[in-house]
C-alpha positions as CSV (number, residue, x, y, z in Angstrom):
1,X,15.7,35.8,-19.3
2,X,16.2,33.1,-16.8
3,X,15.7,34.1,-12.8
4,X,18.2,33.7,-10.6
5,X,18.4,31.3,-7.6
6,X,17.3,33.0,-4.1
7,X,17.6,32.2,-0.9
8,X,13.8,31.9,-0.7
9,X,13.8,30.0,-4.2
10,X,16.2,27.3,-2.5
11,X,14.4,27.2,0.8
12,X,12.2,23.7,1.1
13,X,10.4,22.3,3.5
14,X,11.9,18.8,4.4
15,X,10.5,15.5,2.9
16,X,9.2,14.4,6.8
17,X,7.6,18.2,7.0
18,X,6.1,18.3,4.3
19,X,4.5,14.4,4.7
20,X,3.3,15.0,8.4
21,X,1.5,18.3,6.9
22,X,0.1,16.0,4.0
23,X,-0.8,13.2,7.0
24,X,-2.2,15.3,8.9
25,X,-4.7,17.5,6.9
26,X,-5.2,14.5,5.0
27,X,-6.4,12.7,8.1
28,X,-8.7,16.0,9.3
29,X,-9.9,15.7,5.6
30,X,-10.5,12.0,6.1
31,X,-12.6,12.5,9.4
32,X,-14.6,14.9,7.8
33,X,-15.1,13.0,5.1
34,X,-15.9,9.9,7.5
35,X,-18.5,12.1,8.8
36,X,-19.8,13.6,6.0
37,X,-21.1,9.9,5.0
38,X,-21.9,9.0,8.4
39,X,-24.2,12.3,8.2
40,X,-26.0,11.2,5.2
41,X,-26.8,7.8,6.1
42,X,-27.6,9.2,9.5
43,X,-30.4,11.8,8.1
44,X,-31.8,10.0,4.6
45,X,-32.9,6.3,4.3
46,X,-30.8,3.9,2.3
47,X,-34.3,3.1,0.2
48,X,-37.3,5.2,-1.0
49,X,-37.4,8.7,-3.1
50,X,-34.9,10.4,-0.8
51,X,-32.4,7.4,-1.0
52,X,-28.6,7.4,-0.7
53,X,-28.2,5.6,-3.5
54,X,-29.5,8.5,-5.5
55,X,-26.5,10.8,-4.1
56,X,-23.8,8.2,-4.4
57,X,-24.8,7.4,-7.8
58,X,-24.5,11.4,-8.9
59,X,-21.3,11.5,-8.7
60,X,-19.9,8.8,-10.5
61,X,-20.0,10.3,-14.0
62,X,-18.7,14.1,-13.2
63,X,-15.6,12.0,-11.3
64,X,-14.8,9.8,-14.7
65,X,-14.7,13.0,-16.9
66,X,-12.6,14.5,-13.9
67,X,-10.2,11.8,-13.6
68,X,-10.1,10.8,-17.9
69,X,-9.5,13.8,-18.8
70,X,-8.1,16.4,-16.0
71,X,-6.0,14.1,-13.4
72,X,-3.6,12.9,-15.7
73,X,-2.3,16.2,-16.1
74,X,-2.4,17.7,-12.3
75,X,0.4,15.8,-11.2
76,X,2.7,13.1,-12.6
77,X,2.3,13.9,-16.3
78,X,3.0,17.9,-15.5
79,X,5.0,18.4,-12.8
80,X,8.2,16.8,-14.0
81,X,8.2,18.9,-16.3
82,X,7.5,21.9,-14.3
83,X,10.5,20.5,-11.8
84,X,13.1,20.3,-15.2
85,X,12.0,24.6,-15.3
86,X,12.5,24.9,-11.8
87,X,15.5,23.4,-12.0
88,X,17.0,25.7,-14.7
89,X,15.6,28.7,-12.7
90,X,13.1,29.6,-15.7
91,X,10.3,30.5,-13.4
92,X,8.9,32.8,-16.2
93,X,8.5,29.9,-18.7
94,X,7.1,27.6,-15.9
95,X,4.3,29.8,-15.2
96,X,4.0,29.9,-19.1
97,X,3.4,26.5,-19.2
98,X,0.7,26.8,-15.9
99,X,-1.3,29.1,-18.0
100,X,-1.1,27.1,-21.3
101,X,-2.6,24.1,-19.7
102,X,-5.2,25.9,-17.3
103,X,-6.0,27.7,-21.1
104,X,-6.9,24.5,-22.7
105,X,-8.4,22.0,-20.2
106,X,-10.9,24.9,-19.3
107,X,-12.7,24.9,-22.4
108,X,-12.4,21.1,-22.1
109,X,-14.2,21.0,-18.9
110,X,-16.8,23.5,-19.9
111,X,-17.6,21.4,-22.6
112,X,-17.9,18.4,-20.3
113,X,-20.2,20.3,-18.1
114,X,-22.3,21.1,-21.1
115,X,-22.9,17.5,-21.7
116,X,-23.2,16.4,-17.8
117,X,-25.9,19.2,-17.4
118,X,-27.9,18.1,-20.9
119,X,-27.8,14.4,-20.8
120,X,-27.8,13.6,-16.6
121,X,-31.0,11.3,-16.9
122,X,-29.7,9.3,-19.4
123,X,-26.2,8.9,-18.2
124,X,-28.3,8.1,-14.9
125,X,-30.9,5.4,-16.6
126,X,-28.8,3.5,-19.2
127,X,-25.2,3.9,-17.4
128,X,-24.9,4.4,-14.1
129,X,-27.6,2.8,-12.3
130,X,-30.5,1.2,-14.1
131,X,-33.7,0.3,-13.0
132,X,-34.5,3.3,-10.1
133,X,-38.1,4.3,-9.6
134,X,-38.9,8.1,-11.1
135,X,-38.2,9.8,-8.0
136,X,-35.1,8.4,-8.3
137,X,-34.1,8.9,-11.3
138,X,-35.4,12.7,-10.9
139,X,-33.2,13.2,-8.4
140,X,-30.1,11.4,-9.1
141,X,-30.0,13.7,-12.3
142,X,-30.8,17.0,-10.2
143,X,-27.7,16.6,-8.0
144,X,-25.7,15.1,-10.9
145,X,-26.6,18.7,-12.9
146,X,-25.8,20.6,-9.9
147,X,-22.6,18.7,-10.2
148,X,-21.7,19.7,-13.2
149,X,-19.1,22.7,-12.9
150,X,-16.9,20.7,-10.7
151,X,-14.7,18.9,-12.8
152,X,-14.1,22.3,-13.7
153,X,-13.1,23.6,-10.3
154,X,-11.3,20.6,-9.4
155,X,-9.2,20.5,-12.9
156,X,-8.0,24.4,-11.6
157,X,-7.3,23.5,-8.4
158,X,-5.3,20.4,-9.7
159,X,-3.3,22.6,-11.9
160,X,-2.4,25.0,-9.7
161,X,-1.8,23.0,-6.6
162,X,1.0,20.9,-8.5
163,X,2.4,24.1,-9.7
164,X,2.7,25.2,-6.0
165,X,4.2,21.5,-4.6
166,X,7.2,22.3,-7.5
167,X,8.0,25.1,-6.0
168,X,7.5,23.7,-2.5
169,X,4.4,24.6,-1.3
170,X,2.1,22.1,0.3
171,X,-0.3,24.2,2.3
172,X,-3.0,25.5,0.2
173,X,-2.8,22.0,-1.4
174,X,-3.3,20.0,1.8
175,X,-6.4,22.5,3.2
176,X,-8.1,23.4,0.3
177,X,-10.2,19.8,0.5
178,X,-11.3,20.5,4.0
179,X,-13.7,23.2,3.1
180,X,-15.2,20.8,0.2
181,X,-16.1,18.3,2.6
182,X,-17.2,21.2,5.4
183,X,-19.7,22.5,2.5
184,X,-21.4,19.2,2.3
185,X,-21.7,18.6,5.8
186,X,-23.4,22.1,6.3
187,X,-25.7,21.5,3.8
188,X,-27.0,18.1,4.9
189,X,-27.9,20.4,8.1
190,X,-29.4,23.1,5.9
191,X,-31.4,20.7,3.2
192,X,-32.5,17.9,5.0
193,X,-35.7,18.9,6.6
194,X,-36.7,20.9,3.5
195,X,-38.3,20.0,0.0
196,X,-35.0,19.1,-1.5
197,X,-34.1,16.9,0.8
198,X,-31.2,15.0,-0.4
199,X,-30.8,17.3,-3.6
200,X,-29.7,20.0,-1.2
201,X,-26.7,18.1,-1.1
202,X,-25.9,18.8,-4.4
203,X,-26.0,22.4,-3.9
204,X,-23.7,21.8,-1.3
205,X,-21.1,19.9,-3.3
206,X,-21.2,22.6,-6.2
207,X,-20.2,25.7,-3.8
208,X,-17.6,23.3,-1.8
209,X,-15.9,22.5,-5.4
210,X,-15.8,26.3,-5.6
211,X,-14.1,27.5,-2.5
212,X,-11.6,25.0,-3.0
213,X,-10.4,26.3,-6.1
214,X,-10.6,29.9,-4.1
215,X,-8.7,28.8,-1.4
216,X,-6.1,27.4,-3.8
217,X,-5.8,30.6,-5.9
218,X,-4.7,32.0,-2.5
219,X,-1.5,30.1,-2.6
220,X,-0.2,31.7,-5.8
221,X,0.6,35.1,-3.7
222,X,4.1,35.7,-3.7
223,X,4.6,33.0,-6.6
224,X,4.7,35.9,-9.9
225,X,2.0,34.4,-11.5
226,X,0.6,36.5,-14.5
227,X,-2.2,34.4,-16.4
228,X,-2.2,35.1,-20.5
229,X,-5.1,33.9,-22.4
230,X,-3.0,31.8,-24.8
231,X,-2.2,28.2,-25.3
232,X,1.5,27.1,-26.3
233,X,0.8,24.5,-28.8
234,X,4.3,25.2,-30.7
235,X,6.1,24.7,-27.3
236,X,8.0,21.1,-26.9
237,X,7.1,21.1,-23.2
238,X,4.3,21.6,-23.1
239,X,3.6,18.8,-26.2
240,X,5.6,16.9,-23.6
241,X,2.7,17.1,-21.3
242,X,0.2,16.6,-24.2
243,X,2.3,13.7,-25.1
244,X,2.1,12.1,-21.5
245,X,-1.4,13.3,-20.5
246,X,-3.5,10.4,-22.6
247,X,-1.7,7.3,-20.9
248,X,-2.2,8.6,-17.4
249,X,-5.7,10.2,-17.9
250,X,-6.7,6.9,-19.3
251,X,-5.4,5.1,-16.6
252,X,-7.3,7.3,-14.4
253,X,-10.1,6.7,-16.5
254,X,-10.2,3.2,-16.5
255,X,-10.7,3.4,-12.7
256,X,-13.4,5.2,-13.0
257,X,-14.9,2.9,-15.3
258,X,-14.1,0.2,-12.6
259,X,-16.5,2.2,-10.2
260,X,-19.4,2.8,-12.4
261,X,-19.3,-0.9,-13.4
262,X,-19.3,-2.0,-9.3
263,X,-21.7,1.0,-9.3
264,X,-24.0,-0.6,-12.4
265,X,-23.6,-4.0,-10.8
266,X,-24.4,-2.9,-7.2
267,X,-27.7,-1.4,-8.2
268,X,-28.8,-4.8,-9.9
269,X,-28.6,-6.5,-6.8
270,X,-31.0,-4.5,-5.0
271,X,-32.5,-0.9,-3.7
272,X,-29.5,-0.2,-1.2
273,X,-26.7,-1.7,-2.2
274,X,-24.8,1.2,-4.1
275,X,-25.4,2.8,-0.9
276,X,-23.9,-0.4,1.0
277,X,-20.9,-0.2,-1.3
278,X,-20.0,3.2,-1.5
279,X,-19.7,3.2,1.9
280,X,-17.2,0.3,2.4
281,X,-15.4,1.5,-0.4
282,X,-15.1,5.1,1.5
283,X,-13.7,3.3,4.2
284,X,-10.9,1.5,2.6
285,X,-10.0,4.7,0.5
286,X,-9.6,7.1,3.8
287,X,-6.2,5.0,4.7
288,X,-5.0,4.4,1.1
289,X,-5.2,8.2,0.7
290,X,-3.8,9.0,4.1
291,X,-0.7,7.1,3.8
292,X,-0.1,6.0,0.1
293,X,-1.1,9.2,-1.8
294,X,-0.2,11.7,1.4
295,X,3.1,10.0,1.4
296,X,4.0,9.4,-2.3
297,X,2.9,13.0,-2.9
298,X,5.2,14.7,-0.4
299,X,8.0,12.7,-2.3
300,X,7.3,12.6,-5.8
301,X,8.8,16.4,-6.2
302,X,12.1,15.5,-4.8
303,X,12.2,12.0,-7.2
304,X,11.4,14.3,-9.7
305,X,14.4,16.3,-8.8
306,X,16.9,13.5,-8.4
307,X,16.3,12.8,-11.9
308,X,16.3,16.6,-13.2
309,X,20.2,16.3,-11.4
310,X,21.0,13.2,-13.1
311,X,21.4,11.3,-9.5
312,X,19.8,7.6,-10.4
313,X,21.4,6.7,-7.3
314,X,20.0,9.2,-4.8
315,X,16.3,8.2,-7.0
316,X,17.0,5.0,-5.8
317,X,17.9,5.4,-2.4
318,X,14.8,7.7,-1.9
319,X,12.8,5.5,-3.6
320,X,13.1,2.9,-1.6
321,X,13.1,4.7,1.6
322,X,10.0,5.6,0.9
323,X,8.4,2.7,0.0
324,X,9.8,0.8,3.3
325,X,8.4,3.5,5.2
326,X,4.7,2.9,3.6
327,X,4.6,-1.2,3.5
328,X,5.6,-0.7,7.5
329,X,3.1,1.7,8.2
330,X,0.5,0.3,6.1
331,X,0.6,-3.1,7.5
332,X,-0.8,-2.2,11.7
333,X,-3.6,-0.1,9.7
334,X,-4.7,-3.4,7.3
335,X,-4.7,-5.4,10.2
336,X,-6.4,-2.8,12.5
337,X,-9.2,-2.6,9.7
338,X,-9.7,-6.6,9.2
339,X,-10.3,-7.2,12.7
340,X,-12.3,-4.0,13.6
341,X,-14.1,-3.9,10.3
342,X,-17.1,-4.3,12.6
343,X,-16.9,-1.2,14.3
344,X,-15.8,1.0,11.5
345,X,-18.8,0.1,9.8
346,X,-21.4,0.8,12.1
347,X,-19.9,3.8,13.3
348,X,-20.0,5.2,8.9
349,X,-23.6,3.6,8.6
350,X,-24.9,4.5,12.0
351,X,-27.5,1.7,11.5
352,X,-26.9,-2.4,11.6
353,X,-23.9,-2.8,9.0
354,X,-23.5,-6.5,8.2
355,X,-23.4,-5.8,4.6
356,X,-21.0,-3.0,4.8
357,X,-18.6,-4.5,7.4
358,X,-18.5,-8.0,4.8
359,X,-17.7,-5.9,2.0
360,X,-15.3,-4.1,3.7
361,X,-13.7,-7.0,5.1
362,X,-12.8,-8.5,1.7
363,X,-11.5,-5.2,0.7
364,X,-8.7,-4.8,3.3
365,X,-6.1,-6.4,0.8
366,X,-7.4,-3.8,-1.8
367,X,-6.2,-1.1,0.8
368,X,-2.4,-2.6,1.7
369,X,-1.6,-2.8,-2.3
370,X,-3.5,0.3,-3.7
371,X,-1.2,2.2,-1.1
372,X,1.6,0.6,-2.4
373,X,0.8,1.5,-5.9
374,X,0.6,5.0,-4.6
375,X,4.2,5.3,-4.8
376,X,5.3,2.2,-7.0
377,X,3.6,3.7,-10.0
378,X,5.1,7.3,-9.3
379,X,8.5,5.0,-10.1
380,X,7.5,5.1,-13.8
381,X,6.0,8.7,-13.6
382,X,9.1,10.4,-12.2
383,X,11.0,8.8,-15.1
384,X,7.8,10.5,-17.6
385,X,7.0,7.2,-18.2
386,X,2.9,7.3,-18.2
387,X,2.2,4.1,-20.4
388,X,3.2,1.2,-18.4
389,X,1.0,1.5,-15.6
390,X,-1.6,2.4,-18.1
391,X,-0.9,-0.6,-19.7
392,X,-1.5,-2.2,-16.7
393,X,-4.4,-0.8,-15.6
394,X,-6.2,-2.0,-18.8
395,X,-5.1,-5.8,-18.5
396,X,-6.6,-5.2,-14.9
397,X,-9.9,-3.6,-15.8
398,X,-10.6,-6.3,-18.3
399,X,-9.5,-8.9,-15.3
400,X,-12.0,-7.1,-13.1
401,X,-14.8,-7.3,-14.8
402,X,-14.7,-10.6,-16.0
403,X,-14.6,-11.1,-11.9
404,X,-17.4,-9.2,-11.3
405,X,-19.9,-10.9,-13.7
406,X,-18.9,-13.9,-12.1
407,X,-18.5,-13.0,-8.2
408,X,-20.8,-10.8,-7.9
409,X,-23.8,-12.5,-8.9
410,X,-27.3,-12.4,-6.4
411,X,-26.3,-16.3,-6.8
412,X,-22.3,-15.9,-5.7
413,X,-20.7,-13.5,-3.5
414,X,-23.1,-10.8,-4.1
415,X,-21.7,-7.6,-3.0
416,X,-18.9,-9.1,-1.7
417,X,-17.8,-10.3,-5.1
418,X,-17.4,-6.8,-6.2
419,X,-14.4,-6.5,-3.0
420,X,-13.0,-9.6,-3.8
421,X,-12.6,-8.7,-7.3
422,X,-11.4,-5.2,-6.4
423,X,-8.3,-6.7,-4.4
424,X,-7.4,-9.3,-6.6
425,X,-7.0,-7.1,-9.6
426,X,-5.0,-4.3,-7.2
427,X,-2.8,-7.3,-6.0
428,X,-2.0,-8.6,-9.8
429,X,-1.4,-4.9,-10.5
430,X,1.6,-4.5,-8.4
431,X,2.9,-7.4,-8.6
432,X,3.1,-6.8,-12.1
433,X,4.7,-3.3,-11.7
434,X,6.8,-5.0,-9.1
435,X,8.3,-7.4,-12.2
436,X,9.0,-4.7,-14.5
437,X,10.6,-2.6,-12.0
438,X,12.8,-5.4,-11.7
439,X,13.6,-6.4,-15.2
440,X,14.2,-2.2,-15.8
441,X,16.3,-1.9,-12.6
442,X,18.2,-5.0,-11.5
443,X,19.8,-2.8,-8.6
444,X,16.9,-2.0,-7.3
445,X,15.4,-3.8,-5.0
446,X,18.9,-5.5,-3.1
447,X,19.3,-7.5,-0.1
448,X,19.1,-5.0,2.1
449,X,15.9,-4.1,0.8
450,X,14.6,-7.8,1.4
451,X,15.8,-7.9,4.9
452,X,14.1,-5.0,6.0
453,X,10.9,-6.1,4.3
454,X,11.4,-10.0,6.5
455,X,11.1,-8.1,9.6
456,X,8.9,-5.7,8.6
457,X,6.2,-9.0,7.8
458,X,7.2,-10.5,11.0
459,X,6.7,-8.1,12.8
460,X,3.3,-7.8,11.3
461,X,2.5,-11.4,12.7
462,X,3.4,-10.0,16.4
463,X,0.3,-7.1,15.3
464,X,-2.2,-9.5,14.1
465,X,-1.6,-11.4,17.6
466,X,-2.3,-7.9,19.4
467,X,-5.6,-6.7,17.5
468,X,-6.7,-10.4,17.7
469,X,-6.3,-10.2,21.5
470,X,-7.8,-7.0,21.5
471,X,-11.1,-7.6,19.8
472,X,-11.4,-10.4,22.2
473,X,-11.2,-8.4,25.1
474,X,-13.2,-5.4,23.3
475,X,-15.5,-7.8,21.4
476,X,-18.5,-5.5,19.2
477,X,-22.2,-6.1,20.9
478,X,-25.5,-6.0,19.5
479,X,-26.2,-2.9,21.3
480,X,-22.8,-0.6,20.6
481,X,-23.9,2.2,19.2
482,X,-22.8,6.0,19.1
483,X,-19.3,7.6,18.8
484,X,-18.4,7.7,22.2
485,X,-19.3,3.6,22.1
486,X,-17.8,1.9,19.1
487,X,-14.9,5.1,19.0
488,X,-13.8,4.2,22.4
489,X,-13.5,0.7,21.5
490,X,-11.4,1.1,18.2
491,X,-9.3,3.6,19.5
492,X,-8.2,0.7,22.3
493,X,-8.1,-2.2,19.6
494,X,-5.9,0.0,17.6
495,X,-4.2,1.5,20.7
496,X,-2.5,-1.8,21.4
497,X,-2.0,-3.0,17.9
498,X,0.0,0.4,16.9
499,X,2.2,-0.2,20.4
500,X,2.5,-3.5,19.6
501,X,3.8,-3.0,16.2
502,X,6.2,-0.2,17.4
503,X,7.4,-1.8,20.1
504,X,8.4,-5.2,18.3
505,X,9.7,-2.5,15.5
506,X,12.1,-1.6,18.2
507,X,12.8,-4.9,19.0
508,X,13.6,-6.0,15.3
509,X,16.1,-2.7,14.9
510,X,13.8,-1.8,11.9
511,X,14.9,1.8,10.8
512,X,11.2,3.1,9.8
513,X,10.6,3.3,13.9
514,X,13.8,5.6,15.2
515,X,12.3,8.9,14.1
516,X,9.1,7.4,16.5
517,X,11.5,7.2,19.1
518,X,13.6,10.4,18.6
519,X,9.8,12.0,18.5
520,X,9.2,10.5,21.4
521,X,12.3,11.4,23.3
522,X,12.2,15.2,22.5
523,X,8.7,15.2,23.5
524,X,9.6,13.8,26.9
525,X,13.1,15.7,27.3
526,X,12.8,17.4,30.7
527,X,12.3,21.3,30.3
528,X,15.0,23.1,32.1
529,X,13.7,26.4,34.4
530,X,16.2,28.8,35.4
531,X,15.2,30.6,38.3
């Protein structure tokens, strides 16, 4: 029996609600994660038997079986589906289909963590990262072990999460990260003057994978959820699913591949460098996920709706809206990053950071086009169309590590050739979404669309001038160091650049800056007193 529409069933957050929530936990999430690095590099050594390297190198294998075999499904492969229920007000057989999945990739991910706990010190020695002392290698495997169960945890909390953004609720989803990253940080405090030093930290990761899948469970109060041990193999949606989980979960997959390569290649330049790398490459990933995946995931439920309505034109319009809105906001933070790529890096590293600020330097193209594929490639999954970027992603994984071999040789770029190869493959890869976007949708991207984009690049040459002027004025010194220091100093450099880029926003009539202004205006709207 079908349920009928309520008022609370209708009730939705808007798409800007539900993207400043998303922006802004995302961001605490980000800072905490900013600090939870800045935390371990602080307290262990880059080299020697309690090295960084060890810790960053754990987690590359539980992430790939994560992301092959999970991520595909907790998102774009399930929840249009879940949106084409919602839409004919079968709540019953959505939940159905919940249960079915979180049936089956359980024993998947049980199985994985069989595997990840048995064979850690090979997966360690002949795959990830070759060639580290016995310490090492000891405890590399010990955290990567302790690792094991979260795939698990975060393959729950992915399933039940998207469930909850179908039917409109973000909360749980956006918070339930924090407390991951708050577990690590409080065992860095708790571990690192003990025997298991940097091991600890592993302990740390395995309970914070846990209370985020509590703190998501939370969320389903009020939702009717009844679990039933049963898989629906017989049911057509839910083959749908199976049917679009293997292109997306390999197209997750061959990321992951991409970072244990950079890993594998990192290592064989030298004691440090997967260290060096991993914290660069956290740096560009804080603003790809704050505004391409924050963004793109606060609309992807209402693209999937415009489609489930058979309104093409309305999935255009919003669409493109969206994607405006990113390409203006993402192009003040990759400017911001390029020119204060200095300051970020020593504030992550705590130490000298010439290594990590290069690195990260070349990667600031990576960051503007990743955060555009954010929401370019949930184009083809709101439409259930998982192969294309999968597609995709192979030609690029192929195209990136024949790069690597060649820029990031001790006799090259070093690790700077593993950036540079990173953000020419992310460039090709939109571009080459971009074309079959256009061959698909003629209508698409009109000259209205092309106009806005004009200004929104010129008015990008107005921010370069600002942050350029900035760092000049704020230049880094040999002896910044500390928060209060190098944070003061890129809050100013990007300060101006944001106001610049506003301002000349204004200027240039662009529509992505009025609800700045309208902000702006209610906030400083006289309050009226009645006496």
């Amino acid at each position: 029996m079908q349920e009928k529409p309520t008022r609370r069933t209708r009730k939705r957050i808007s798409l800007g609600g539900v993207a400043m929530l998303l922006m802004v936990t995302t961001l605490v999430g980000q800072l905490l994660g900013f600090m939870r690095t800045r935390l371990v590099n602080a307290n262990f050594a880059a080299t020697g038997p309690q090295s960084t390297d060890t810790y960053f190198a754990a987690f590359n294998i539980p992430d790939f079986f994560f992301y092959t075999l999970a991520a595909g499904a907790l998102g774009v492969a399930f929840m249009p589906v879940l949106t084409d229920k919602l839409t004919k007000h079968d709540r019953k057989a959505m939940w159905e289909l919940v249960a079915g999945l979180l049936n089956m990739l359980s024993v998947i991910m049980l199985f994985v963590a069989i595997v990840i706990f048995v064979y850690a010190e090979w997966l360690i020695r002949h795959i990830v990262a070759p060639n580290m002392d016995p310490q090492q290698m000891h405890n590399a495997a010990t955290i990567m072990r302790l690792l094991a169960l979260n795939p698990l945890f975060f393959t729950l909390s992915g399933i039940l999460t998207s469930a909850q953004q179908t039917l409109g609720k973000f909360f749980f989803y956006a918070v339930s990260p924090l407390f991951y990253n708050l577990s690590i940080i409080i065992s860095i405090y708790a571990f690192r003057h003990t025997d298991l030093g940097i091991v600890g930290l592993g302990i740390g990761a395995a309970i914070g994978g846990f209370l985020q899948l509590l703190i998501v469970c939370l969320g389903l109060f009020g939702t009717k959820f009844h679990w039933h041990p049963r898989i629906p193999w017989r049911d057509q949606d839910f083959r749908t699913v199976l049917k679009n989980l293997p292109p997306r979960s390999l197209d997750q997959g061959v990321d992951q591949v991409q970072s244990i390569i950079e890993t594998n290649f990192a290592r064989r330049l030298g004691e440090g460098y997967i260290s060096y790398y991993n914290n660069a490459y956290t740096l560009h990933t804080a603003p790809i996920l704050l505004l391409g995946t924050a963004i793109s995931t606060a609309a992807f439920p209402r693209l999937n709706k415009r489609l489930s309505q058979g309104r093409p034109d309305l999935f255009r319009r919003d669409f493109l809206r969206v994607l405006r809105i990113i390409i203006w906001l993402a192009m003040p933070v990759v400017i911001v990053c390029f020119f204060a790529r200095g300051y970020l890096a020593r504030l992550i590293f705590s130490r000298d950071a010439q290594e990590i600020a290069l690195i990260f330097g070349f990667l600031c193209v990576a960051i503007f086009f990743r955060t555009l594929y954010a929401i370019i490639s949930r184009w083809f999954y709101a439409q259930k169309d998982t192969k294309t970027p999968l597609f995709v992603s192979l030609f690029t994984i192929g195209l990136n590590f024949a790069l690597v071999t060649v820029l990031a040789r001790p006799s090259s770029y070093g690790a700077a050739g593993l950036a540079m190869a990173q953000s020419i493959v992310a460039t090709l890869e939109v571009i080459v979404l971009f074309s079959i976007m256009l061959v698909r949708d003629t209508k698409l991207f009109d000259a209205a669309f092309w106009g806005g984009i004009v200004r929104i690049i010129s008015v990008g040459g107005f921010s370069v001038l600002a942050a350029y002027t900035a760092v000049s004025f704020y230049p880094l010194e040999a002896s910044d160091r500390g928060l209060v220091t190098l944070g003061s100093k890129f809050a100013l450099i990007a300060g101006v650049t944001f106001m610049v880029h506003i301002g000349v926003s204004q200027l240039f009539s662009l529509e992505e800056v009025r609800p700045v202004f309208a902000w702006l205006r209610r906030l400083l709207k006289p309050i009226k007193i009645q006496y």
